[in-house]
C-alpha positions as CSV (number, residue, x, y, z in Angstrom):
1,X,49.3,-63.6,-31.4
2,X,52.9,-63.0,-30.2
3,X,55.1,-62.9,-32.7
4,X,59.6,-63.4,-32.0
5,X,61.4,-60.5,-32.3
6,X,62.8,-60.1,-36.2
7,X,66.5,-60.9,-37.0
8,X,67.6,-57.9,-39.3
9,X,67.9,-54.8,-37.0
10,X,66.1,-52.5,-40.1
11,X,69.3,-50.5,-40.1
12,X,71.6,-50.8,-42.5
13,X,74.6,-52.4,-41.0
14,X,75.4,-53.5,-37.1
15,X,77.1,-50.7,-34.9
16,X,79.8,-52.9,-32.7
17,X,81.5,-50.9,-30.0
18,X,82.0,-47.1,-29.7
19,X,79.4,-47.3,-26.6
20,X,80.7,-45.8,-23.5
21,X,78.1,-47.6,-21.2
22,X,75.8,-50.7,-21.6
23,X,72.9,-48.5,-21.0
24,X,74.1,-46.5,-24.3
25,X,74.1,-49.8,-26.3
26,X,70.4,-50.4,-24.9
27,X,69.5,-47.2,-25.9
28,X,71.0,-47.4,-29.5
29,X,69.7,-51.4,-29.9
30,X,66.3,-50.0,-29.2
31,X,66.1,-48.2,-32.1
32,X,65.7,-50.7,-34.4
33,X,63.0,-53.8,-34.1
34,X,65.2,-56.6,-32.9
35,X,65.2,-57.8,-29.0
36,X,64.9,-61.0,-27.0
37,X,62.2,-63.8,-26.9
38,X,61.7,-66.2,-24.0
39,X,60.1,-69.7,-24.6
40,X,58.9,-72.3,-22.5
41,X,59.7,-76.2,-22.0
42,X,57.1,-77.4,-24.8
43,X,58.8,-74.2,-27.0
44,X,56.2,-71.8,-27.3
45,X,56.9,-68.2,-27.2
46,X,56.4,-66.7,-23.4
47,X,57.4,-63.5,-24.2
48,X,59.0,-61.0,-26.7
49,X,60.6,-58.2,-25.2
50,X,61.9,-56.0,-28.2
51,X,65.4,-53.9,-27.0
52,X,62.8,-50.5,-27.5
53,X,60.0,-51.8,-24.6
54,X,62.8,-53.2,-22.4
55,X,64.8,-49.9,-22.8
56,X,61.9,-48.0,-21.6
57,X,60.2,-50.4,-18.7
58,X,64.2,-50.6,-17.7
59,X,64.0,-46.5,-17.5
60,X,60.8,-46.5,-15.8
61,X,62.0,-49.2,-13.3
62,X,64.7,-47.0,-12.5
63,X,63.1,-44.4,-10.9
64,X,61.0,-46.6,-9.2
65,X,64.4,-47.8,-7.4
66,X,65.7,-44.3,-7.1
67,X,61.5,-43.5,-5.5
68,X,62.6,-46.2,-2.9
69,X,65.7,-44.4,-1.2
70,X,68.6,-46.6,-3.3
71,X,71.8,-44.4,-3.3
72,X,74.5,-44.7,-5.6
73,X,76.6,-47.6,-5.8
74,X,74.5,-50.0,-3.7
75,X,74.0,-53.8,-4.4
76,X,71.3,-55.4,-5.5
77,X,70.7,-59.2,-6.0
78,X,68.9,-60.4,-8.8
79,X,68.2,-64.0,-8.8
80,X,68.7,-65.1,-12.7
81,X,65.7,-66.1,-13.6
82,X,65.4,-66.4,-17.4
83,X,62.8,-64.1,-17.9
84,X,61.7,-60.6,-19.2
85,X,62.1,-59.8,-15.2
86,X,65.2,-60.5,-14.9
87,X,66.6,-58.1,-17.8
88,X,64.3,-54.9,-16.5
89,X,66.3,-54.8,-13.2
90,X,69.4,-55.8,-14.4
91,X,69.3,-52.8,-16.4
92,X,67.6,-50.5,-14.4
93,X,70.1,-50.7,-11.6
94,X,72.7,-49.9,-13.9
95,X,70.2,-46.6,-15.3
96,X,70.0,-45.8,-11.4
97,X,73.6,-46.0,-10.4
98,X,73.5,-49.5,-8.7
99,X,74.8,-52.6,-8.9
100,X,73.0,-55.2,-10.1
101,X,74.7,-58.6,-8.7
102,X,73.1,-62.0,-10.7
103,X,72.4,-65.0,-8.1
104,X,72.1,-68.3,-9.1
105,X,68.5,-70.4,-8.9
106,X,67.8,-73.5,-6.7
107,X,68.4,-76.3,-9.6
108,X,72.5,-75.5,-9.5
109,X,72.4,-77.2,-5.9
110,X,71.4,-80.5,-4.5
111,X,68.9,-79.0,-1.5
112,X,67.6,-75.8,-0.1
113,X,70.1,-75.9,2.7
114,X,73.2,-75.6,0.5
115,X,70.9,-73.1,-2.2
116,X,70.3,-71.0,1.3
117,X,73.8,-71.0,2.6
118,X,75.3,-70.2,-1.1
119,X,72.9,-67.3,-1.6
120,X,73.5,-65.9,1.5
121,X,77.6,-66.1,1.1
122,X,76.7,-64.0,-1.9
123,X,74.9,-61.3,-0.7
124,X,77.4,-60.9,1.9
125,X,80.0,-60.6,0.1
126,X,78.7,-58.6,-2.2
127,X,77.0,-56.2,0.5
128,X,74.0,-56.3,-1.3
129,X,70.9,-54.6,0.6
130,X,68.0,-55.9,-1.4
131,X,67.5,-59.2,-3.2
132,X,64.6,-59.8,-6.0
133,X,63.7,-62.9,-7.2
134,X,60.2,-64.5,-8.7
135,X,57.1,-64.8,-6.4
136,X,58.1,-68.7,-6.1
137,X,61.3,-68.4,-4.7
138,X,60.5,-65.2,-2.2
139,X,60.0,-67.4,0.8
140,X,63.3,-69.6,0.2
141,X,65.0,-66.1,-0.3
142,X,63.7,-64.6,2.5
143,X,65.1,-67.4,5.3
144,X,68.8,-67.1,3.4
145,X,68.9,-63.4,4.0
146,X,67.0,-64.0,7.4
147,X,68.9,-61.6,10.0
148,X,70.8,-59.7,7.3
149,X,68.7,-56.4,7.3
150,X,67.8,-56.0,3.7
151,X,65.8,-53.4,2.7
152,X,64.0,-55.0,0.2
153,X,63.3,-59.0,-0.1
154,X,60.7,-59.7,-3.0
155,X,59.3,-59.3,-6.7
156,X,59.7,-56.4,-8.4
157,X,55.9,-55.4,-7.3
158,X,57.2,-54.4,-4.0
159,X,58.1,-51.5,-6.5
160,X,55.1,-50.7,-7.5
161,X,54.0,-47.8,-5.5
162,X,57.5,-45.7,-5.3
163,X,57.4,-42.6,-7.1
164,X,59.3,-43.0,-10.9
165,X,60.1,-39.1,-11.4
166,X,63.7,-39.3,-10.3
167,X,66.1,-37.9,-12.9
168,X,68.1,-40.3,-14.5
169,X,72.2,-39.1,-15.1
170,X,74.4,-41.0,-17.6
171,X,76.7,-43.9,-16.9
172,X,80.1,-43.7,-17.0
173,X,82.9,-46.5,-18.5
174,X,84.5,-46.6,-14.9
175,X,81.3,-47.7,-12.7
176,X,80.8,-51.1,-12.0
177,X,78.4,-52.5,-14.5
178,X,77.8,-55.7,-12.1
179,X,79.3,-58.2,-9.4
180,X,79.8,-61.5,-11.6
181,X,80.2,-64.4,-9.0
182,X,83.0,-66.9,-10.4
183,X,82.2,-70.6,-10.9
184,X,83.9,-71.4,-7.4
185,X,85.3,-74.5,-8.9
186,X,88.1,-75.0,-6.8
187,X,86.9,-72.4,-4.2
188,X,84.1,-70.5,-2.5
189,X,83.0,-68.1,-5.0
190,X,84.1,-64.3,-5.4
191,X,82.6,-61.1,-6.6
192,X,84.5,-60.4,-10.3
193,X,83.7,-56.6,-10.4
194,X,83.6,-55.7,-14.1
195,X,83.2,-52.0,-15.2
196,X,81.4,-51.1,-18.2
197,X,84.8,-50.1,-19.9
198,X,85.9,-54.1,-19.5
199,X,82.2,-55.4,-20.9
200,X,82.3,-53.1,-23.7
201,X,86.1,-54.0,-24.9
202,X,85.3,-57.6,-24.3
203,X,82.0,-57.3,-26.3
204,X,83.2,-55.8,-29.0
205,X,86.3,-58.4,-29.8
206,X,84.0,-60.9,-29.3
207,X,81.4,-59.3,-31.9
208,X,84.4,-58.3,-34.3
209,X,86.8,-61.2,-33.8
210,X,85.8,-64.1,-31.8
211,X,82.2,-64.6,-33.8
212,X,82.3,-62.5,-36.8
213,X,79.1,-61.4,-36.3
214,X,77.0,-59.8,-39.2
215,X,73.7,-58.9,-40.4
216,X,71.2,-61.4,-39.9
217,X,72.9,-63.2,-37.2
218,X,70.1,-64.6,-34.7
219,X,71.3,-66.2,-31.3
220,X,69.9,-68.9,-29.1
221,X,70.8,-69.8,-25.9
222,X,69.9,-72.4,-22.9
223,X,72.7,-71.1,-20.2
224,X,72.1,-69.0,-16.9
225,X,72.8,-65.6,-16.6
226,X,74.1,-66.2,-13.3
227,X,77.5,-67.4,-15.5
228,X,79.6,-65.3,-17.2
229,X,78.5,-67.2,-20.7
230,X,74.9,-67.0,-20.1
231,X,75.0,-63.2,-18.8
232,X,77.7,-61.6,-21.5
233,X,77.5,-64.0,-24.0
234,X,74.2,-64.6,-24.6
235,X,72.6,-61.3,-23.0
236,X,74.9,-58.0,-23.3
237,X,76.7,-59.3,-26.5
238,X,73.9,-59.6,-28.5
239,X,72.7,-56.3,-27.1
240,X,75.7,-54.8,-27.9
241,X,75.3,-55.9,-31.6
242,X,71.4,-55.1,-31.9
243,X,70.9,-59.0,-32.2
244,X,68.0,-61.0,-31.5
245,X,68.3,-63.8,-28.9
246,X,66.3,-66.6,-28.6
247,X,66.4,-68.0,-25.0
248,X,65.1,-71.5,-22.9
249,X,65.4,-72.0,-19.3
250,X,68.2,-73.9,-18.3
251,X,66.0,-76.1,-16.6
252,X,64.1,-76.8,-19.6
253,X,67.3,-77.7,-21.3
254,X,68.1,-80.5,-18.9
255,X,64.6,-81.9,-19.4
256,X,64.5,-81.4,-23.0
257,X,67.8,-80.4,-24.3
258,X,66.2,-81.0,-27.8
259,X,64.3,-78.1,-27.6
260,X,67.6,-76.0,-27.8
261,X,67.8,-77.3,-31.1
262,X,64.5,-76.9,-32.2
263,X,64.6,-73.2,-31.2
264,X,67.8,-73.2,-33.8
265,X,65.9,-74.7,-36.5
266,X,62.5,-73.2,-35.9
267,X,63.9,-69.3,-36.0
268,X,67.2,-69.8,-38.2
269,X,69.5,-68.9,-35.4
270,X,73.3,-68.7,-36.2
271,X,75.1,-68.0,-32.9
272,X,75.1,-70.6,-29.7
273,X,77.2,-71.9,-27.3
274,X,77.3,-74.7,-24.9
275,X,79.9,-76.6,-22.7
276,X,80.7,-80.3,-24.0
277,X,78.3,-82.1,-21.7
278,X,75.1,-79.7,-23.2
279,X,76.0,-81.6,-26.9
280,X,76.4,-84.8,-25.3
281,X,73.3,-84.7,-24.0
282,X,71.6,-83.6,-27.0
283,X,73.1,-86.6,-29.1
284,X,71.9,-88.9,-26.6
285,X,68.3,-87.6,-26.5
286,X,68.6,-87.9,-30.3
287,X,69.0,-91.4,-30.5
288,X,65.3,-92.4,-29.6
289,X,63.5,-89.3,-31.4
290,X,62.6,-88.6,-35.0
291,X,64.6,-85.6,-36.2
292,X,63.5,-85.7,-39.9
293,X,62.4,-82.1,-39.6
294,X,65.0,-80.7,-37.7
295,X,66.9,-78.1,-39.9
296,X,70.1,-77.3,-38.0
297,X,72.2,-75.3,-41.6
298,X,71.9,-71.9,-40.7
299,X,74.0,-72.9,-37.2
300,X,77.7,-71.1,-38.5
301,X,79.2,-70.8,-35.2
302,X,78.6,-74.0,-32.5
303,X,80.8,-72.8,-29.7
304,X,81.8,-74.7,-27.2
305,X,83.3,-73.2,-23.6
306,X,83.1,-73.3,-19.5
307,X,84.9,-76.3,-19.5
308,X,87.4,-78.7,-21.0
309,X,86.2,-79.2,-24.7
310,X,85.9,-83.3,-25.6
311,X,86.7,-84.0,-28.7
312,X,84.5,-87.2,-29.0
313,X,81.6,-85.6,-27.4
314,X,81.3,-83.5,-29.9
315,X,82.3,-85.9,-33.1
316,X,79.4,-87.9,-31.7
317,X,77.1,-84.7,-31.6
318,X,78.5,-83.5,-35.4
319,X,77.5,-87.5,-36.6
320,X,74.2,-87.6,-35.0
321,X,73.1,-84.5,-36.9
322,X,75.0,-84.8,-39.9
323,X,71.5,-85.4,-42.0
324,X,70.0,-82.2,-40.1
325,X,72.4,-80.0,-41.7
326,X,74.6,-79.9,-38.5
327,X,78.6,-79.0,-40.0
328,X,81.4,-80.1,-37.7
329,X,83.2,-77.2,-39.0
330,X,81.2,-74.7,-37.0
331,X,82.2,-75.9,-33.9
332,X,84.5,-73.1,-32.5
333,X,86.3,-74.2,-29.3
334,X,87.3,-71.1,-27.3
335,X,89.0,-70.2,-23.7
336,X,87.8,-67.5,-21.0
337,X,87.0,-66.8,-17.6
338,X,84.6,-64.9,-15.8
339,X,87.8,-62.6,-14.3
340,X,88.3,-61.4,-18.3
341,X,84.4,-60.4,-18.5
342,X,84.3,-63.5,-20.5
343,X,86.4,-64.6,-23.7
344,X,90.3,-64.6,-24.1
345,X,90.7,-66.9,-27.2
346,X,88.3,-68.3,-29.9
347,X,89.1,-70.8,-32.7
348,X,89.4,-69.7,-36.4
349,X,85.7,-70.4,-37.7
350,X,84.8,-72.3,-40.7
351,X,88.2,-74.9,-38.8
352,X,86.0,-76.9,-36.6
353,X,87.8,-78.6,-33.8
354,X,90.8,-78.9,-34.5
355,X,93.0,-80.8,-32.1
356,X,96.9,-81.6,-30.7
357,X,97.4,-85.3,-29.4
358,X,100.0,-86.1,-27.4
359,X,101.6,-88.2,-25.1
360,X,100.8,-88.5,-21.6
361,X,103.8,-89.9,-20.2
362,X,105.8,-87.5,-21.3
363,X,103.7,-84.8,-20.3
364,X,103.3,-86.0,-16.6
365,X,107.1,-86.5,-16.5
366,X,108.5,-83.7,-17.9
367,X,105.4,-81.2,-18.5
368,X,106.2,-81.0,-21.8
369,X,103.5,-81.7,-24.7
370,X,105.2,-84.0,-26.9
371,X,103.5,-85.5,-30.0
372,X,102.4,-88.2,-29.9
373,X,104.1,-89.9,-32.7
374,X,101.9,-92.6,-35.2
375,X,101.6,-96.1,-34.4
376,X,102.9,-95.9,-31.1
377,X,101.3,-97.5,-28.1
378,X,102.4,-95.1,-25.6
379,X,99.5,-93.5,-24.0
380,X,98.0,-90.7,-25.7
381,X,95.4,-87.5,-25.3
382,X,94.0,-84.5,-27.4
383,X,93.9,-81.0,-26.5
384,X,91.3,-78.8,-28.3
385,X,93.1,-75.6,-29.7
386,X,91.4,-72.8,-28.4
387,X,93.2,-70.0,-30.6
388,X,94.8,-67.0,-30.9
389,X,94.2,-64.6,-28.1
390,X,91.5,-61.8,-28.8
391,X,93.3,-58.4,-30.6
392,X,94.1,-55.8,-27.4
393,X,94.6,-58.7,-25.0
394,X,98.0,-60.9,-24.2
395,X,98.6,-64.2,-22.3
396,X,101.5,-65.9,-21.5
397,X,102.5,-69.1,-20.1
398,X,105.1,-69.6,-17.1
399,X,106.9,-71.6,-15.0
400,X,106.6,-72.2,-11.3
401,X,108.8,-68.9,-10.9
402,X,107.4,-66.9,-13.2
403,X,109.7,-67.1,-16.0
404,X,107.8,-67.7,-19.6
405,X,107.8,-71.0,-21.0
406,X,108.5,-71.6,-24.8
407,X,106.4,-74.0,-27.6
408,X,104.6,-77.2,-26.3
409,X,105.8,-76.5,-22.0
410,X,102.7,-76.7,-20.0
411,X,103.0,-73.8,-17.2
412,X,100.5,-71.9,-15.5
413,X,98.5,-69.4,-18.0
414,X,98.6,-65.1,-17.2
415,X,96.4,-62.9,-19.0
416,X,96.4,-59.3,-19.7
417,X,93.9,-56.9,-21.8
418,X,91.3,-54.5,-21.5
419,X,88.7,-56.4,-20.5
420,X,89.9,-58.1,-16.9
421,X,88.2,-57.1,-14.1
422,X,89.0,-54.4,-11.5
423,X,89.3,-56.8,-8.3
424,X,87.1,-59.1,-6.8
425,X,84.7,-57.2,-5.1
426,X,86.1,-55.7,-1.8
427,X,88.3,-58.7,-1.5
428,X,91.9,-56.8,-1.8
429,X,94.3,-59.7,-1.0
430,X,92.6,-62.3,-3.0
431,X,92.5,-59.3,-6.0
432,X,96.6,-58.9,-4.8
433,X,96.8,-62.7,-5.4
434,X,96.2,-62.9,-9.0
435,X,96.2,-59.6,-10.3
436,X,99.4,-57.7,-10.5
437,X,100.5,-54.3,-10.7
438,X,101.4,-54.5,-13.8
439,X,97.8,-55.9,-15.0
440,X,98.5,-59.7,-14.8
441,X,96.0,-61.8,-14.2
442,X,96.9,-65.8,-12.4
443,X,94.0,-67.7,-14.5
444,X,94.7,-70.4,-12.7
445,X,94.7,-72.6,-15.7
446,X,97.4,-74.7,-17.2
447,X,98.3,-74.5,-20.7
448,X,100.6,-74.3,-23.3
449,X,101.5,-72.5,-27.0
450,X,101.6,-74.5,-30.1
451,X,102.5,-71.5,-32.6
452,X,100.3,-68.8,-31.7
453,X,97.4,-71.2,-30.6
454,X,96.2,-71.8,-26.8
455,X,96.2,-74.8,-25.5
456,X,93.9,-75.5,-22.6
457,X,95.7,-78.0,-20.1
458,X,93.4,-78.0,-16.9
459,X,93.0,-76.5,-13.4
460,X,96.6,-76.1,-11.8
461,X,94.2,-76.9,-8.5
462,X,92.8,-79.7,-9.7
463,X,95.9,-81.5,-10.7
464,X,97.0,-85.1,-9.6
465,X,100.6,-85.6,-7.8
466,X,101.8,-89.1,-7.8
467,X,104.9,-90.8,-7.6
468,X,106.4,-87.7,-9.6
469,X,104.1,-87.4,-12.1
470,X,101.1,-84.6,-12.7
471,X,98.3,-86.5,-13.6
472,X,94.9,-84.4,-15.0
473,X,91.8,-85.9,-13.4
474,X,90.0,-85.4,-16.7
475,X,92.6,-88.5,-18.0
476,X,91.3,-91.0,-15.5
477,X,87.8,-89.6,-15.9
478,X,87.1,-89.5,-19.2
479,X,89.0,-93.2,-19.4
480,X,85.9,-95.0,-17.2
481,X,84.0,-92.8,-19.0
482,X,84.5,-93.9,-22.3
483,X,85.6,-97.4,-21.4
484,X,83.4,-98.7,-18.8
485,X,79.6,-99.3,-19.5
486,X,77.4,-97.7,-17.7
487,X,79.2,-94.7,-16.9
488,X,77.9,-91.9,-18.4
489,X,79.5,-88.4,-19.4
490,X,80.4,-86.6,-16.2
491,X,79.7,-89.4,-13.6
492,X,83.3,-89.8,-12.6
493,X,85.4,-87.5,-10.2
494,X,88.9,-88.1,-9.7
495,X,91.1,-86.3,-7.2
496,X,94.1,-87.7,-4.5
497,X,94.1,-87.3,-0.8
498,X,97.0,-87.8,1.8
499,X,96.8,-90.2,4.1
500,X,99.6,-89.2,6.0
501,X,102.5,-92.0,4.2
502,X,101.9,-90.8,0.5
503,X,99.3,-89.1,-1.7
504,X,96.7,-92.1,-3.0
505,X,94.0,-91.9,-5.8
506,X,90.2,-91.5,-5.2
507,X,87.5,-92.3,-7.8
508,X,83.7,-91.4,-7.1
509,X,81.7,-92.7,-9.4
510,X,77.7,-92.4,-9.6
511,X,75.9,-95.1,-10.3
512,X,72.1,-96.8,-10.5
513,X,73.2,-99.7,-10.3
514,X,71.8,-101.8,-6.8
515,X,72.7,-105.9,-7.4
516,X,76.1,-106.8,-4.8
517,X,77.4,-108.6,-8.3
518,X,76.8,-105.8,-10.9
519,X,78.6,-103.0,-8.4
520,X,81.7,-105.5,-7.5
521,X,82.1,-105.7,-11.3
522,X,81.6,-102.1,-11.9
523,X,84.5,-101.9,-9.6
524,X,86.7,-104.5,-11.1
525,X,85.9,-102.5,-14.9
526,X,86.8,-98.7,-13.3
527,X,90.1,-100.3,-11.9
528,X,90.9,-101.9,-15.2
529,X,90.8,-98.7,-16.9
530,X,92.6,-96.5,-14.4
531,X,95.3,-99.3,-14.4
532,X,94.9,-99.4,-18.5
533,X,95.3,-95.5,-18.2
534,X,97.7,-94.3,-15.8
535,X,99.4,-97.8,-14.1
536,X,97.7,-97.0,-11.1
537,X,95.8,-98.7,-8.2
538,X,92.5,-96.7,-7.0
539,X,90.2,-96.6,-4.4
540,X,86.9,-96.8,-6.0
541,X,83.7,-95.2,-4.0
542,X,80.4,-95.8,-5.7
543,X,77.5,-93.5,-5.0
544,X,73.9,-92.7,-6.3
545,X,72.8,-90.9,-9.1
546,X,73.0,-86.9,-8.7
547,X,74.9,-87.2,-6.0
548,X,78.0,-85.6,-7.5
549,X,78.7,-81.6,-6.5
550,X,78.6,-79.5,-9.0
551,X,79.3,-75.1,-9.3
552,X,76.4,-72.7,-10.0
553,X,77.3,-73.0,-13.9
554,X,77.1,-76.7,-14.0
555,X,80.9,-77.7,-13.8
556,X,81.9,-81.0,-11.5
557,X,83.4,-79.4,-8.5
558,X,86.4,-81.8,-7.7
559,X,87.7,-79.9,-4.5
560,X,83.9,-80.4,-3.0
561,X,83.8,-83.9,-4.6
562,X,87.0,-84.4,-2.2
563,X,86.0,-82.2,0.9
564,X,82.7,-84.5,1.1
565,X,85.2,-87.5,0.9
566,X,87.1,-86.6,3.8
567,X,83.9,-85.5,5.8
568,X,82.6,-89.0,5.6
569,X,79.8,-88.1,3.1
570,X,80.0,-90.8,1.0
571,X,79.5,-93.3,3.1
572,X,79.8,-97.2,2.8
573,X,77.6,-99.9,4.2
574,X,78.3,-102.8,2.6
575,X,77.9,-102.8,-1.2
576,X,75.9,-99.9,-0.7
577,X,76.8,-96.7,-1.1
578,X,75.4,-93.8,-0.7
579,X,75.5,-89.8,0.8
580,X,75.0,-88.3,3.8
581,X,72.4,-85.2,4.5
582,X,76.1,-83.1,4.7
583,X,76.6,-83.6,1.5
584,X,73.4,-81.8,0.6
């Protein structure tokens, strides 16, 4: 019978850092007896893969790759499954010199048209001249990459027969430990090339700082290695510190988001992470289910990151599993980006969420965030503080010229550190546009300081201009949201389009809803919010469920959302909405 992975290392105390390649820290972690387990929808172990085997199969892969003619340097795409797979060629193309590049699966899209075209956009621009993938997906990868030339197009069985006697020469800290393709929220997607040097320094803050992590820490994770959470949060870090990890397929979180939970309760984990809409889902599942056995007190560190953290999300989520031990005060709100490796900031644990409310008018007038003072009636909203930046690393926040902003002024946030990227991948004046000389990077977030805390604002892209005023989308979404019944947690995209006199406001808004009545006073309730909220006058397009884009790591792509809008993909017949085959 297979038996998880343990979660004490048998060595006396963790080594984090002091590894001058990941392949090092595989080496070291696979000296002791811990290593990561894989389980399947219904939560039965698939496979344990302790760091020791995958240390060695990764070494023995690595020749193989090396048997097959792959010179230094070269690309390879490795669609993320999570599997046993998926970690042998990751990190046997870094053993062989190459580049392993993570590619996102199927589910992230809404057909296998826009699946196709993204794939292919990444091994493009990545270069890559082989893609591997599981046995399932091999004909859906093979017409992306159709007239591209790869050399290789398959499982890793294609493998099988090259000779594994090739030499294998150490790493060092300057090579390119992977190709990392950002969310492409607001854009097409772009190759974060992050050395080993930047992984290791953001590893080890993380392990040191950010989480604390100690003996007998045990991690579990739903989230993709195809994002930067997923891949260096939930894979490398834990590595890095000889930790055991506990995973479940994305997919199987969607379907059963309960079983995340389980796996925490089941196997004592202490470490996980999800965005806000992963513990909403979970505390709506809950509602219907008997969770008298579900132990969730050994969970010291609830993370929440990859998007804007909602506090009432996840004061729902603490409630609902109050009696399972849950304590609001691990949450642990934190900022990053996939140019930094991953983290930048992480809230103090053993706080909670701790939040800063203040008022909206104010801060789309004068972009300052004023408190919002007691008893008022003026419009109000909270801001999760995210934390002091991680030790080695600096931000700053700035104006529209670039002069630094003091206390509570909303600007445009720069980061600086050890663990940013080197560019994005062959890509030298998009790399000139937000990385200076100097070693600034242009997050391209909005923030502010309250003390030494950061304060996550928003995209600077994503922003609203009306009348004067900067409006945040997630305002007027999260107002239908929680106002209007119905609508459910990330159902709502709000952006503005110009129709040539002024800018107006847009509102798609899934729906299941069919009856000519119920959908003209779903209408009348969204426009009573938005007026409620922000004094405005919308047009409101309704459209079937699902029918909302989203990135490869799950966020609601706005700039998409409004491209299909101008395309005509949302079209109207009637009362009945619905989207074109473009939109796909």
């Amino acid at each position: 019978m297979t038996t998880p992975t343990p979660t004490l290392d048998g060595r006396a105390s963790l080594r984090i850092g002091g590894f001058s390649s990941v392949p090092e820290g595989l080496a070291y972690a696979g000296e002791g007896g811990t290593g990561v387990n894989f389980y399947s929808i219904k939560g039965e172990l698939a496979e344990a893969l302790p760091y020791r085997v995958l240390a060695e199969q990764a070494a023995a892969l690595a020749r193989r790759l090396l048997g097959r003619g792959f010179a230094r340097g070269e690309r390879i795409g490795v669609v993320a499954e999570t599997d046993g797979d998926f970690l042998r060629l990751f990190f046997a193309a870094q053993l062989a010199h190459l580049i392993p590049v993570p590619l996102p699966l199927p589910q992230a899209f809404g057909g296998k048209g826009g699946y196709a075209a993204h794939v292919r956009g990444m091994i493009e621009s990545s270069g890559a001249c082989a893609v591997f993938g599981p046995a399932a997906l091999v004909p859906m990868l093979s017409g992306a990459v159709a007239g591209l030339n790869l050399r290789l197009c398959g499982t890793l069985a294609v493998l099988e027969d090259c000779g594994d006697t090739h030499p294998l020469t150490p790493v060092s800290e300057t090579d390119i430990a992977y190709i990392q393709f950002s969310s492409g929220s607001t854009r097409f997607p772009l190759g974060v090339a992050v050395t080993h040097r930047a992984l290791l320094a953001n590893a080890r803050v993380i392990a040191q700082h950010g989480l604390a992590i100690r003996s007998g820490d045990r991690c579990v994770s739903w989230l993709p290695f195809f994002h930067d959470m997923g891949l260096v949060g939930f894979m490398l870090t834990p590595m890095l510190s000889q930790m055991s990890v506990d995973l479940l397929a994305t997919r199987d979180f969607a379907r059963r988001p309960l079983q995340w939970l389980n796996l925490i309760s089941a196997n004592k984990g202490s470490l996980s992470y999800s965005p806000s809409f992963g513990y909403d889902l979970c505390a709506r599942r809950a509602q219907s289910l008997d969770l008298s056995t579900l132990d969730l007190s050994s969970w010291r560190a609830a993370g929440i990151g990859g998007d804007m953290v909602r506090g009432n999300t996840l004061r729902r989520f603490a409630d609902t599993f109050a009696r399972s031990g849950f304590r609001a005060e691990a949450f642990v709100p934190s900022y990053g980006l996939a140019e930094a490796t991953l983290a930048i900031s992480f809230a103090p644990l053993d706080r909670g969420l701790e939040v800063d409310r203040v008022d909206i008018e104010a801060l789309e007038a004068t972009g300052i965030a004023k408190p919002a003072a007691a008893g008022t009636e003026v419009r109000t909203r909270e801001f999760a503080l995210c934390g002091p930046v991680l030790p080695e690393h600096e931000a700053e926040i700035r104006g529209p010229s670039g002069e630094r902003l003091g206390e509570r002024h909303v600007g445009q946030i720069f980061i600086r550190g050890p663990s940013l990227m080197r560019e994005y991948f062959e890509r030298e004046e998009e790399t000139r546009q937000v990385l200076s000389p100097e070693g600034w990077l242009d997050t391209g977030d909005l923030g502010y300081w309250l003390g030494d805390t950061l304060v996550i604002t928003g995209r600077r892209k994503d922003l609203i201009l009306i009348n004067g005023r900067n409006i945040a989308p997630q305002d007027l979404e999260w107002a239908v949201e929680s106002e209007v019944g119905g609508v459910r947690s990330g159902d709502v995209a709000a952006f503005s389009v110009d129709d040539g006199e002024a800018e107006r406001l847009v509102l798609v808004v899934e729906t299941r809803l069919r009856d000519t009545e119920e959908r003209a006073a779903l209408r009348i309730a969204i426009q009573g919010a938005v007026r409620a909220r922000a004094g405005l006058e919308a047009e409101i397009v309704l459209v079937p469920a699902h029918s909302l884009p989203h990135t490869s790591s799950g966020k609601l792509s706005r700039r998409r959302t409004r491209d299909l809008f101008l395309q005509g993909a949302f079209a109207q017949t009637g009362e009945t909405a619905h989207v074109t085959a473009e939109a796909e």
